[in-house]
N, C-alpha and C positions, 0 to 999 in steps of 0.2 A: 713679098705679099703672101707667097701660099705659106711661109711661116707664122706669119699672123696668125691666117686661116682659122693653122693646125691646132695655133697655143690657143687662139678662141675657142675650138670643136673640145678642146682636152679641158681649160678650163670647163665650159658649159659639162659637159660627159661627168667632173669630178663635182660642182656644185649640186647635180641634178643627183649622182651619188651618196651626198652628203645629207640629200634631203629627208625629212621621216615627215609620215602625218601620223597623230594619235587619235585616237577617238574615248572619249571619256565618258559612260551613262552617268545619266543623270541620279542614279542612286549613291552613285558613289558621290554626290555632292551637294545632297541633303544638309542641314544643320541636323546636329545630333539629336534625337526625339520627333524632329520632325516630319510630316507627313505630305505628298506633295499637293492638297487641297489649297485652293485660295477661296474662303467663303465669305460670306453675307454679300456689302453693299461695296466696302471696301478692305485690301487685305493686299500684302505683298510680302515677298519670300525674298533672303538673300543666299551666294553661292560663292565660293573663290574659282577664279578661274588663274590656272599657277604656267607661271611662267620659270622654269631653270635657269639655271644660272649658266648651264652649259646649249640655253636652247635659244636660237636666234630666230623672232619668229618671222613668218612671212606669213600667215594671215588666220584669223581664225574664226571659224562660222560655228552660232548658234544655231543650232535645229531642237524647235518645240512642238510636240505633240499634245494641244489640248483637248479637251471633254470639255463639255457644259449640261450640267442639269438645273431643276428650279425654272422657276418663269422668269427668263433674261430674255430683254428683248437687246439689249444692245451691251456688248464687251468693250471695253477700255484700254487696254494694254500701253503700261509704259516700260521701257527699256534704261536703265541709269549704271553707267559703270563709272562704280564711286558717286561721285556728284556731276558725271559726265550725262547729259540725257543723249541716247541713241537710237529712239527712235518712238513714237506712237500709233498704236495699232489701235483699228477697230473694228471689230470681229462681230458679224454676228449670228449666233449660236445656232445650230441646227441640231438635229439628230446626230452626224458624221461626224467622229474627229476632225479638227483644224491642226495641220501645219503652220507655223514661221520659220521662217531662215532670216537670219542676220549677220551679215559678214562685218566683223571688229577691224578696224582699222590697226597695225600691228604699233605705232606709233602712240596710241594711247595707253598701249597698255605699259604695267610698271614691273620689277621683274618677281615681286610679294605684294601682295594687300589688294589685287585684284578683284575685288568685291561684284559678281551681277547682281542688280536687284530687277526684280520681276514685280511689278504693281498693276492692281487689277481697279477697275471699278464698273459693279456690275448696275446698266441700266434698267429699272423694271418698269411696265408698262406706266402708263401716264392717267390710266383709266381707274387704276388702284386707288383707294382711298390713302391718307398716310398711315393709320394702320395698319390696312392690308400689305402696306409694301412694308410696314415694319416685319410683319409675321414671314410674309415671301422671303423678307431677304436674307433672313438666318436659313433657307433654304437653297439660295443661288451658290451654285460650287463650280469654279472652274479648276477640274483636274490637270495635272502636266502629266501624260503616261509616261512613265520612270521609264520604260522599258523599249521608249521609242523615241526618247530625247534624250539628245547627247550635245559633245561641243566639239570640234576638230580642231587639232592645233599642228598647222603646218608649218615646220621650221626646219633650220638647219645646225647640224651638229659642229657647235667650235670647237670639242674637245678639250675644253678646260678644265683647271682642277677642279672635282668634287670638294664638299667640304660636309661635316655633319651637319650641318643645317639646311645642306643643299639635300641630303638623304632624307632629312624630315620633311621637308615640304615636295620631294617625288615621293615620299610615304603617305602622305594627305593628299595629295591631288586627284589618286585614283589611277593616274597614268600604267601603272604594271598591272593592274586588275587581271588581265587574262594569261599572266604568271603564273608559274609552279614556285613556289619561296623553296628552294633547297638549304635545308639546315644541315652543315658540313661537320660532324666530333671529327677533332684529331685527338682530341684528349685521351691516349693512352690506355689506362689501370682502373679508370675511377667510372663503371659507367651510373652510378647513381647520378656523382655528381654532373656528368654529360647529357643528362636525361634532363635532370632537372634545369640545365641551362638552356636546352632547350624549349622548354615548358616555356625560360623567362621571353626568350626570341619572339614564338609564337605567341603571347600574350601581350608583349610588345610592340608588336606589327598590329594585331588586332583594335590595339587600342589607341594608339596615334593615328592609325589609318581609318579608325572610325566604321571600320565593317568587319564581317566575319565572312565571308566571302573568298576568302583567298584560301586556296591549296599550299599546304605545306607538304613536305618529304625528305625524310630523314639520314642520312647518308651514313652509314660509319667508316671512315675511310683505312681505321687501326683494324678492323677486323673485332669478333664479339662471338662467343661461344652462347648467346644467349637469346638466338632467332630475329635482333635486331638485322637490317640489310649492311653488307659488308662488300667494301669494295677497294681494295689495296689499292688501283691505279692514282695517279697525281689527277688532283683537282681537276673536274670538266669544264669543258668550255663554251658547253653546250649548253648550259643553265643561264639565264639571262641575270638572274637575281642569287646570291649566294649567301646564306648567313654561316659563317665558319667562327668557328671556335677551338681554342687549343692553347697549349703555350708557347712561350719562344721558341721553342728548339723544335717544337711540331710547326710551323709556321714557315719557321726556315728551311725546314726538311720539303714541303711543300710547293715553296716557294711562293706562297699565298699573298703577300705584300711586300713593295721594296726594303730590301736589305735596312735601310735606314731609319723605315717606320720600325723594324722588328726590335731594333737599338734602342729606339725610345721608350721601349714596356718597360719601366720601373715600379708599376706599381696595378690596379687595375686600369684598363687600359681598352679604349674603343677607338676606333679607326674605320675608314671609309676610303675604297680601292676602286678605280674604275679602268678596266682595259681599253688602254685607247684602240687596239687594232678589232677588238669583238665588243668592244661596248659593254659589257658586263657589270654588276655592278657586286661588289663584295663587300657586308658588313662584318668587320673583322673584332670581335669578345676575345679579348687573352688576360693575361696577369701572370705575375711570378708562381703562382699554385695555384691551387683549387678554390682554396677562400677567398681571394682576388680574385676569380674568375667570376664565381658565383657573386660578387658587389658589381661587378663590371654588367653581370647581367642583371641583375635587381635594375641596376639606373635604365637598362633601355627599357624595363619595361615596366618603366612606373613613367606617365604622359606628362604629368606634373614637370619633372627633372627635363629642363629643354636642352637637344644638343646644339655644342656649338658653331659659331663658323670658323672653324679649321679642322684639317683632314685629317688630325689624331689629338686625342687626349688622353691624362691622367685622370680618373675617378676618385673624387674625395669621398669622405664618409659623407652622407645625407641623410637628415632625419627621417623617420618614417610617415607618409603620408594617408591620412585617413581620413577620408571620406564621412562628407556629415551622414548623421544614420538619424532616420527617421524614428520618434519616438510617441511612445499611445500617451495621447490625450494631452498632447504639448501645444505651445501656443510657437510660433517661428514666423519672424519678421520677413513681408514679401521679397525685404531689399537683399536676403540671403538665396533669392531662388534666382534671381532677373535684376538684370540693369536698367531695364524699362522704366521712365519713369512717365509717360504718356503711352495710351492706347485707343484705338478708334480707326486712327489709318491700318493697323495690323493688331490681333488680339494681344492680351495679356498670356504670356508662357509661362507656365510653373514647373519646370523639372522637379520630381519627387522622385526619390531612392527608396522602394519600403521592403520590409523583409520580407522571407518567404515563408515562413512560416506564423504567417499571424493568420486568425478565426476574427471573423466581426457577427458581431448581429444582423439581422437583417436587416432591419432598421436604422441601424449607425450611419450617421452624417459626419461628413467635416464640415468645416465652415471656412468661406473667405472675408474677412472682416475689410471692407476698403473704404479707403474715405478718401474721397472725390474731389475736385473742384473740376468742372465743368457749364457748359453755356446753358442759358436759363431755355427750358423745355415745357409744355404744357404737357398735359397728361395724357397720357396713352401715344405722345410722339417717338420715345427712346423704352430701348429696351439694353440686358446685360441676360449675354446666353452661354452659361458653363458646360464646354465640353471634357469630358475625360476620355483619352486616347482616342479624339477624333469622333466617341460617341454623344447622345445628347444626354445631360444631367440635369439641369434646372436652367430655370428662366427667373429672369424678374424686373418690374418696371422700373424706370429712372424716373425718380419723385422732382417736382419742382423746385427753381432751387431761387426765389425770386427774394427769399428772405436770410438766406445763409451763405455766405461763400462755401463751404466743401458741406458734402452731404457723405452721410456716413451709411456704408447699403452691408446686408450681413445675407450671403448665399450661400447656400448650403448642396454638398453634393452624396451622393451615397459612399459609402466608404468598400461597397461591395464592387461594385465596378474598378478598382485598382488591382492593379497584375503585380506580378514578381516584378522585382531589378527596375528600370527607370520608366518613371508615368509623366506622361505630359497630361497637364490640366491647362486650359485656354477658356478664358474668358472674352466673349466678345462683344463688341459695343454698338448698338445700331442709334442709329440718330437722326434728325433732320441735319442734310449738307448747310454747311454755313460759306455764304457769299462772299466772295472777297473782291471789290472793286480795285481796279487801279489805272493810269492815264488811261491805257490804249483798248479797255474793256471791264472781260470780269471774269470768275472762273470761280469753281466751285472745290469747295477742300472737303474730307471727311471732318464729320463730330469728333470729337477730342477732347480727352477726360485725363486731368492732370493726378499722378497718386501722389497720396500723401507718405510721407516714412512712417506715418504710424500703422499702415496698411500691416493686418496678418492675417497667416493661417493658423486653423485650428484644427488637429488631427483629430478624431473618432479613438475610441478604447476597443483595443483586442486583447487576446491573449495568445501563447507561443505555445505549442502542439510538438511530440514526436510522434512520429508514425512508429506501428508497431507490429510486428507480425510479417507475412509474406505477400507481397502485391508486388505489381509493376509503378514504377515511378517516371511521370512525365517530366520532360526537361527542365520546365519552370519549376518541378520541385526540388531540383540539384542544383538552385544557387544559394541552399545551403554552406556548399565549401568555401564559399569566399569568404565565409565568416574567417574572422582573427587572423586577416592574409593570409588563409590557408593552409592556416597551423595544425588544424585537428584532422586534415583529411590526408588521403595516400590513392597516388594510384600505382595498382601490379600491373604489374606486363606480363602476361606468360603466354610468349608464342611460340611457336612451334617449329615454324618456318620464318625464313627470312622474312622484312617487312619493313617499309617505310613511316610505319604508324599514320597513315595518314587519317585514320577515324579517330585515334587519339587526339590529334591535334585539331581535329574537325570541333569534336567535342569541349577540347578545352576551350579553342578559339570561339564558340557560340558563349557557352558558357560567361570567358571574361566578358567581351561583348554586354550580355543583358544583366550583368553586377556593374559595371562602367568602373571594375577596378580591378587590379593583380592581383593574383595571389602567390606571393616571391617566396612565400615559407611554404607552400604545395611540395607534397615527398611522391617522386616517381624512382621506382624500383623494380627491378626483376626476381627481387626476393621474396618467395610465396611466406610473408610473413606478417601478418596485421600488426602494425604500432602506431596506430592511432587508432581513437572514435567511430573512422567513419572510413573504408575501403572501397573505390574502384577498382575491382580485378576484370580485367580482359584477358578470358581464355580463346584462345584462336589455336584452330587444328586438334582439339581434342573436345568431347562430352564436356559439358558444363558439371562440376563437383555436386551438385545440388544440395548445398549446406543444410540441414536441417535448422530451422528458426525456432527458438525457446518461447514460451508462454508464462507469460507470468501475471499471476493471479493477485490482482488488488482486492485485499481484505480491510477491512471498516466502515462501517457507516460513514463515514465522514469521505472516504477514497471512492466508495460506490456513487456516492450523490455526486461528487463530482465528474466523475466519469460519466454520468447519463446526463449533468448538464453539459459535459462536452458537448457529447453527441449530441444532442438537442440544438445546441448552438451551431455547429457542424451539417445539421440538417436543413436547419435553417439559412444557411447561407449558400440557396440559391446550389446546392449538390452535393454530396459525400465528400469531402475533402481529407485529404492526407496529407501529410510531408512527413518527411525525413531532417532531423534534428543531432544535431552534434554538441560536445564540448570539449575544452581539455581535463586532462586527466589530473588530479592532485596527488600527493604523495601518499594517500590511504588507497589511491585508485578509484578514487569517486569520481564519477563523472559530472562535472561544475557546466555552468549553463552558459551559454555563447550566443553573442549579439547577431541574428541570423537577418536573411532577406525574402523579401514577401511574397507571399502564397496567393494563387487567388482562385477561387473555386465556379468560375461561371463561364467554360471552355466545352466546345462541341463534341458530339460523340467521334471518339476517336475508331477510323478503320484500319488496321493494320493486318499482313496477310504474312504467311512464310514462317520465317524465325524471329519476325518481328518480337513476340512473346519473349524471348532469350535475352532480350536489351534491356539495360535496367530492372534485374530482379531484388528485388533488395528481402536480406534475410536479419533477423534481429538476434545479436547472442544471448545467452545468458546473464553476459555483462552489462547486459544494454547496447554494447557497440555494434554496429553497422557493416553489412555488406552488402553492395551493389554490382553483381555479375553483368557482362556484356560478355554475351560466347557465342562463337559462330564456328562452322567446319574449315575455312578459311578466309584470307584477307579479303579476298573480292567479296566476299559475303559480307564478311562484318562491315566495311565498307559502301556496300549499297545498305544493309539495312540502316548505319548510322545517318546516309542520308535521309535515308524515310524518318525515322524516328525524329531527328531535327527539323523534319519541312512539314509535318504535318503535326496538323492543332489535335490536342490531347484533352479527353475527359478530367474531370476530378477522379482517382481512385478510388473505391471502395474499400476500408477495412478498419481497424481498433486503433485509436490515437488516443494519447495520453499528455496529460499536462509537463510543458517543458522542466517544469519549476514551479510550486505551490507555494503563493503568495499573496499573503493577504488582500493586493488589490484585483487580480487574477478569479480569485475568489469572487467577491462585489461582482466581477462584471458576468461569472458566469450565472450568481446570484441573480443579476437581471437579465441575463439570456434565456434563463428558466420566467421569468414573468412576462417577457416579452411573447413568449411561444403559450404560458399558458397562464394568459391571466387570472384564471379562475383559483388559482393555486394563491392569490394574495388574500382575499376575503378568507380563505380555509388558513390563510399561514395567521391571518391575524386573530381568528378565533382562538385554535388551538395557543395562542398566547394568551388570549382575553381568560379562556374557562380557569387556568391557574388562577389565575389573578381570582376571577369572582369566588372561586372555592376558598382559597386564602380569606376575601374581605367577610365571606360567608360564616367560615369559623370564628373569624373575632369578632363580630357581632355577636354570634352564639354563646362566645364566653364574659360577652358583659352585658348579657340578662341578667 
């Protein structure tokens, strides 16, 4: 009996051992673009919630923190995992945040595709006319504070094999959030090429994992005469997350993965390692050399390329992948943004890519052209309300539809309100609820507006700007570099002291992040040498070089007017705007013009204290190419200031920009950027056309007296 007891007490002691809880924010489980509002009358948000392949759960509780503003007199709350409903709330709003808790039955869940959906519907007073509750309800928002909702997931570790696919959905979940990602070179001789593989690492986490968020640090475990951190010892064990890199015989020297995975690198080659005794998890990049090493990391870090379910592979060759790019004055079918093909229960989503350096008018619209089939409405009952990033754009009423099945509605939003790297535009639908009886009652659904595929959008006309001369450049103006994956840019290194680069990686990983793509052809180097366009140098431990910036003087009539209808157009967009422009270089060494990402010029006054100034200086050469210094006296410095300079919102810069590339339709639109700002200037432009003309009709008259 007291052996029972004991094997009971040792069993219970080793399961209760085994056990881990996680905690997940809720930010990390956003959909990409989006924002955690649920607005109007009705609206619902979905999340995964990931279950491992190695995690066996034993239960797991949602915790929600809501807000409610707008006139709500009563909140709705439903709960659905998958098509499972779990639970119905009604809440009703005060001034104080509201809690929920919801404990998931572990049974339900499956061990991917674990879908929450959160559905809201907001009640507004009954006193309202339907009007007024039309206008109210584009106003009722219930918040979920990101920052105070999260999900626990308590489970027990089987210790099973990992598999690449098991890596990618612990990379999406969120679960390592409060991780340091250590990036481990073993690679030798070549630190360019160990630099740049790491570049691929950290842009690869950032962009499967859907944040920028995460701390990286850089390990050289070979040792580096070149102030990178050097550390001879064997692999730690102390890192919970490892991304290593190397080739076979560094691998083995290591002892970084079973002898058997190391047997299998034939070619480029990724793998996935988990320490059963310390849990650790090791993402393993090799290949037979450097060229192989460098395709093995290209694949992780382009999101497209999905890993698989087994715990090591061969890397084929894959085409390159590229991202639709927004273009001026295009027309793009809705069914290329969204799968949506009904909206009303939750808005219509537009994810939009734009570059960074485009100029609009002040005036410039785009257009959403949709054509409808929805429920017949009398006038002034529905409305359709365009936001962009969450702010208000336009309004406009839903026409009756008692003679047409689809009605055709064309709304327009300002084309100045869009930011660099990816825009959410949301369209939302307010309506009268439609009744739905059935035996045992009745219940009420949201308005529901069916799209047609002939639905599009229509972009606004800009034109593409470099910046010129000496200023400080905000972050959203360095998603420049992702133009041509990263072909025309470089970043230097030159430190002084050892150092994990962790502001490097801070910087790159925001960066990928707000372009929502790689840049696999990015050149990092410790060689103080510009070969490319366009140069990050980080000086750390010494004065910053203070390059002297060249001026160069646009001579003609024809270059001066353009240049004062930049500015003009420049001014007019709502603040001083600059960016910085790149391209590649041709064999005369002309600098050719590159598909860049969007600029946007309507950002709050920036305060910045210290060395702040020393971040992002950008100096222009002679050649036209580009340098962007980041210098500080050491790492802890550059590193707090690169936090500041990343979290905090930046003005537009003041200073002399010039046309990307002069072209004839560039022309036209700065053409009308000048009439927009002064109209007075058409009556004067059409004169001075008309007096030729009369003078001319003047003399030939004269001469057939």
């Amino acid at each position: 009996m007291k052996r029972i007891l004991l094997f009971l007490v040792c069993f219970l002691i080793t399961a209760a051992s085994q056990a881990e809880t996680i905690r997940v924010p809720f930010q990390y489980l956003l959909p990409d673009g989006r924002d955690p509002m649920l607005r109007g009358q009705w609206d619902k948000i979905s999340f995964p919630i990931t279950v491992l392949d190695h995690q066996q759960a034993n239960a797991i509780q949602l915790s929600l923190t809501l807000s409610h503003s707008g006139n709500i007199e009563l909140a709705n709350l439903w709960l659905n995992l998958g098509e499972k409903p779990l639970a119905n709330i009604q809440l009703h709003p005060s001034g104080e945040p509201q809690q929920i808790k919801v404990t998931l039955p572990p049974e339900l869940l499956s061990r991917y595709g674990n879908m929450m959906t959160i559905s809201v519907r907001h009640q507004l007073p009954a006193s309202l006319t339907m009007t007024e509750q039309r206008i109210d309800a584009s106003e009722a928002v219930t918040e979920i504070l990101a920052s105070q909702s999260f999900y626990e997931l308590d489970y027990r570790d089987t210790n099973s094999s990992p598999t690449l696919a098991t890596l990618a959905g612990l990379i999406k979940s969120g679960q390592l959030h409060g991780q340091t990602l250590t990036i481990v070179n073993l690679l030798g001789d070549n630190p360019q090429a160990a630099l740049t593989v790491a570049s691929h690492l950290v842009q690869g986490w950032t962009l499967r994992s859907g944040s920028d968020q995460y701390q990286y640090a850089y390990d050289n475990l070979i040792g580096s005469d070149s102030g990178l951190s050097s550390n001879s010892s064997a692999l730690s064990d102390s890192d919970k997350v490892q991304l290593v890199f190397g080739l076979p015989e560094n691998l083995r020297h290591q002892h970084a993965i079973p002898d058997t995975m190391t047997d299998s690198i034939h070619g480029p080659f990724l793998a996935v390692f988990r320490q059963p005794e310390t849990r650790q998890w090791r993402l393993i990049i090799s290949g037979r050399n450097a060229a192989e090493l460098l395709q093995a990391s290209r694949y992780f870090a382009t999101p497209d390329y999905i890993l698989p379910p087994q715990a090591f592979t061969q890397i084929s060759e894959q085409p390159l992948v590229r991202p639709m790019q927004m273009a001026s004055q295009d027309h793009f079918r809705i069914g290329m943004f969204t799968q949506q093909k009904q909206f009303g229960d939750e808005p219509l989503m537009l994810p939009l890519m734009m570059p960074a350096n485009m100029l609009v008018n002040q005036d410039e619209n785009a257009q959403i052209n949709l054509v409808l089939r929805h429920p017949k409405v009398d006038p002034g009952e529905a409305a359709m309300i365009i936001r962009v990033n969450g702010e208000y754009a336009n309004s406009m009423p839903i026409r009756a539809s008692f003679w047409r099945h689809t009605q055709h509605y064309r709304l327009t939003f300002p084309m100045r309100q869009l930011r660099p790297g990816l825009n959410t535009v949301s369209v939302e639908l307010y309506g009268p609820e439609q009744r739905v009886t059935y035996n045992q009652g009745s219940s009420y659904m949201p308005f529901i507006a069916q799209i047609d595929s002939h639905s599009t959008l229509k972009l606004g006309a800009w034109v593409n700007y470099l910046a010129e001369y000496e200023h400080q450049l905000p972050p959203e103006q360095l998603l420049f570099l992702s133009a041509n994956n990263g072909r025309d840019a470089q970043f230097t290194l030159h430190y002084e002291q050892d150092s994990t680069l962790s502001a490097v990686w801070q910087l790159l990983s925001h960066l990928t992040h707000q372009a929502r793509q790689p840049m696999t052809d990015l050149l990092l180097t410790t060689t103080l040498q510009q070969v490319r366009p366009v140069n990050l140098t980080f000086d750390v431990g010494r004065e910053n070089r203070g390059t002297e910036s060249s001026v160069t003087d646009q001579t003609g009539v024809f270059n001066r007017l353009r240049q004062f209808l930049l500015h003009t157009m420049n001014a007019d967009s709502t603040g001083e705007a600059d960016s910085v422009d790149a391209g590649s270089v041709d064999a005369d060494n002309r600098i050719q013009p590159a598909a860049f990402y969007q600029f946007s010029q309507s950002q709050p006054v920036l305060s910045m204290q210290g060395q702040a100034d020393s971040m992002a200086r950008l100096t222009t050469d002679i050649n036209g190419w580009r340098n962007i210094f980041f210098s500080a006296m050491d790492e802890a410095a550059l590193n707090e200031e690169m936090a500041l300079y990343l979290s905090q919102e930046h003005p537009a810069s003041s200073g002399s920009i010039e046309l990307a590339v002069h072209r004839y339709q560039d022309d036209l639109q700065l053409a009308r950027a000048g009439f927009i700002a002064y109209p007075y200037m058409l009556p004067l432009l059409l004169l001075l056309l008309i007096l030729p003309l009369a003078l001319l009709m003047h003399r030939s008259l004269e001469k057939t007296r």
